[in-house]
C-alpha positions in Angstrom: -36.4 27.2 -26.7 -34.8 24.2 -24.6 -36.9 21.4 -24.2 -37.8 21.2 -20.5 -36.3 18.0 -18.3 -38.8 15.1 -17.8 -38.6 11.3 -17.7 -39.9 11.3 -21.2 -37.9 8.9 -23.5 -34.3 10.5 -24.7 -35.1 10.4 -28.1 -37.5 13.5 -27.9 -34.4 15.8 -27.2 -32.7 14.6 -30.2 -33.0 18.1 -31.5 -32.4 19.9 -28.3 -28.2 18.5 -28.1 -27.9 20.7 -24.8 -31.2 19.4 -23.1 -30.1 16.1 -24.5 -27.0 16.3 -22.4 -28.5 17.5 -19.3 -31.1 15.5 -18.8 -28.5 12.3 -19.6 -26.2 14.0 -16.7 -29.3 14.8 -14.8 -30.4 10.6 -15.0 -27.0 9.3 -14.3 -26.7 11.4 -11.1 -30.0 10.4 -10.0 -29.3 6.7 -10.6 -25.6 7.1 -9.0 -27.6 8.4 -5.7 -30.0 5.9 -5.8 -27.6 2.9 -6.0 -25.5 4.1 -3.0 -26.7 3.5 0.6 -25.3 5.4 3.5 -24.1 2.6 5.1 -21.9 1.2 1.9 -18.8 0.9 3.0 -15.8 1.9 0.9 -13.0 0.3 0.0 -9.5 0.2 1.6 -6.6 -0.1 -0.5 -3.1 -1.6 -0.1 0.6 -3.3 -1.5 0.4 -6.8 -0.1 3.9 -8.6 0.8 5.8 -11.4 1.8 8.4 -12.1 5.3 9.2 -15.3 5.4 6.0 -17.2 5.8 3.7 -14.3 6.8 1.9 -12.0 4.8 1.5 -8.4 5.4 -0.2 -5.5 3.4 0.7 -1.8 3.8 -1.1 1.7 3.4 -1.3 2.3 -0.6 0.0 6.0 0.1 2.6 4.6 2.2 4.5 3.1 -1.0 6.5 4.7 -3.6 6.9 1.9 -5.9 8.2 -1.2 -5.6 11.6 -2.5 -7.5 13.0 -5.6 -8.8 16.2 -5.9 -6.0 18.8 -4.7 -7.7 22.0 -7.2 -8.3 24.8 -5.2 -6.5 23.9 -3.7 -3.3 27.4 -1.1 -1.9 27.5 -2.2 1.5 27.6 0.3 3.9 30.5 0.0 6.5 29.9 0.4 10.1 25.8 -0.1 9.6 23.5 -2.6 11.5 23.8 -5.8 9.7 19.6 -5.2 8.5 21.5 -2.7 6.3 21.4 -4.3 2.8 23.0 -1.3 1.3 22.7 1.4 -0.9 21.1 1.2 -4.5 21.1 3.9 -7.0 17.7 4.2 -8.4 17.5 6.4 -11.5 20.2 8.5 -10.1 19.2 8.9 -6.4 20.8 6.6 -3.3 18.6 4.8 -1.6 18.9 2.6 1.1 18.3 -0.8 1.2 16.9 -2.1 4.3 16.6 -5.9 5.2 13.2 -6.1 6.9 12.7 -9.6 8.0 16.2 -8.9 9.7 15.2 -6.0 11.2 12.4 -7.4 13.0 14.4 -10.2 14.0 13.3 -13.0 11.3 16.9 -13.4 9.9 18.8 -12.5 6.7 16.1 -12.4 3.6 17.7 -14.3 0.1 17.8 -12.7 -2.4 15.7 -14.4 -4.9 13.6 -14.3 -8.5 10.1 -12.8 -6.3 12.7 -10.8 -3.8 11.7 -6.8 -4.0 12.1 -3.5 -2.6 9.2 -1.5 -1.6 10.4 1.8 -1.4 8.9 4.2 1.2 6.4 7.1 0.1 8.3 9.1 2.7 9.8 12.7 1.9 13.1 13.1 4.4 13.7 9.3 4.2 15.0 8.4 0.8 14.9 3.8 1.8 13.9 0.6 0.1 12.6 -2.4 2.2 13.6 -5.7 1.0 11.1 -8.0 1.4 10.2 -11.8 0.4 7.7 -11.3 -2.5 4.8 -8.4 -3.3 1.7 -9.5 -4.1 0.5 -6.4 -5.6 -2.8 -4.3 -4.9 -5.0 -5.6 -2.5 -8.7 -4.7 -2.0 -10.7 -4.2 1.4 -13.7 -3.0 2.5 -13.6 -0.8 5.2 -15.7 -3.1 7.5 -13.6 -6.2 7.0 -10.6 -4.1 9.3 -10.4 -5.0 13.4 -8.3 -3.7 15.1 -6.5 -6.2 17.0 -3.5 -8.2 14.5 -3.1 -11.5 14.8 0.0 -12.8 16.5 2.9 -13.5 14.3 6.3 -14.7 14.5 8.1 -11.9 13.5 8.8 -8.8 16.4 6.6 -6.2 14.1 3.4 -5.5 16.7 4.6 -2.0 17.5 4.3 -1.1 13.5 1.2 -3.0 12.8 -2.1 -0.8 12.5 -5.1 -3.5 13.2 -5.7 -6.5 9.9 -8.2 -7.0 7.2 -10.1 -10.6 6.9 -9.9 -12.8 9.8 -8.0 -16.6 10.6 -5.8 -18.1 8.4 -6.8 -15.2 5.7 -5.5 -12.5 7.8 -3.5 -9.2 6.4 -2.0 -7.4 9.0 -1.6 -3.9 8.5 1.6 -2.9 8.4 2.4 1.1 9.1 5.7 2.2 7.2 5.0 5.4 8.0 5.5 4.1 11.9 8.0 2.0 10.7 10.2 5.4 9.2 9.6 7.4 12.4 10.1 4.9 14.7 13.8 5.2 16.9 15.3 2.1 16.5 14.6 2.0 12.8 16.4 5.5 12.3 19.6 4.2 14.3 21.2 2.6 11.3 24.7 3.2 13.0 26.3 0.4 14.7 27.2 0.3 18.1 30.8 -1.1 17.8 
């Protein structure tokens, strides 16, 4: 016969294996209920990056991976000049897209912290070259407004509110937007 459940010390179900279990599972949930208050916000979580001088963090599920900018980019002839080029990643083309020229900022240079964050997006196989990546950062929900704080860079349109506040602001920055946006998908020179 199982022992029954009780707040009694563990070691009186050490011949009961199966009540043992149960009443460890049934202790951890209870203390796992207790610790959490409904108003504990959870976390938001994101790839932070680099334009220039302003920093930037984007939607974890937004991001593929992010890549080391490969040495030999093919340009691609008649393209916008924010077209770095086309990369082969592990057999697959992808295109390389300047974003700090896109959004006006200039030509990015290629350097030792230059990467390509390459968009979690299914019909749009493309790479964002960007300054540095700072890896993961962590938010809590309740540190996001929704206003961004003004920047150099022409980006508003793709920026989704910030986390933190003054100088230690990171604006949210929408690739998903970004991909489906028109001027973005008009790679095509006008010449």
């Amino acid at each position: 016969m199982r022992a029954a459940m009780t707040d009694a010390p563990l070691a009186t179900l050490r011949d009961d294996p199966w009540a043992l279990l149960c009443e460890m599972e049934r202790r951890a949930l209870a203390r796992a209920a207790a610790s959490e208050s409904p108003d504990e916000s959870r976390e938001w979580v994101g790839i932070g990056f680099r334009l220039g001088s302003e920093r930037f963090v984007a939607p974890r599920d937004e991001v593929r991976e992010i890549v080391v900018c490969p040495a030999a980019l093919a340009r691609v002839p008649g393209a916008r000049p924010w077209v770095a080029g086309i990369a082969s990643l592990r057999g697959q083309l992808l295109t390389v897209i300047d974003l700090k020229s896109f959004l006006g900022g200039g030509a990015t240079r290629p350097g030792r912290d230059t990467r390509v964050v390459v968009l979690n997006h299914r019909d749009l196989p493309s790479g964002l070259l960007v300054d540095e990546v700072y890896g993961f950062r962590r938010f809590a929900d309740a540190e996001r407004s929704a206003a961004p704080p003004e920047g150099e860079l022409r980006c508003r349109r793709y920026l989704a509110g910030a986390f933190g506040n003054g100088d230690d602001a990171w604006p949210v920055f929408s690739l998903q937007t970004l991909a489906e946006s028109p001027s973005f998908l008009r790679a095509a020179s006008d010449d």
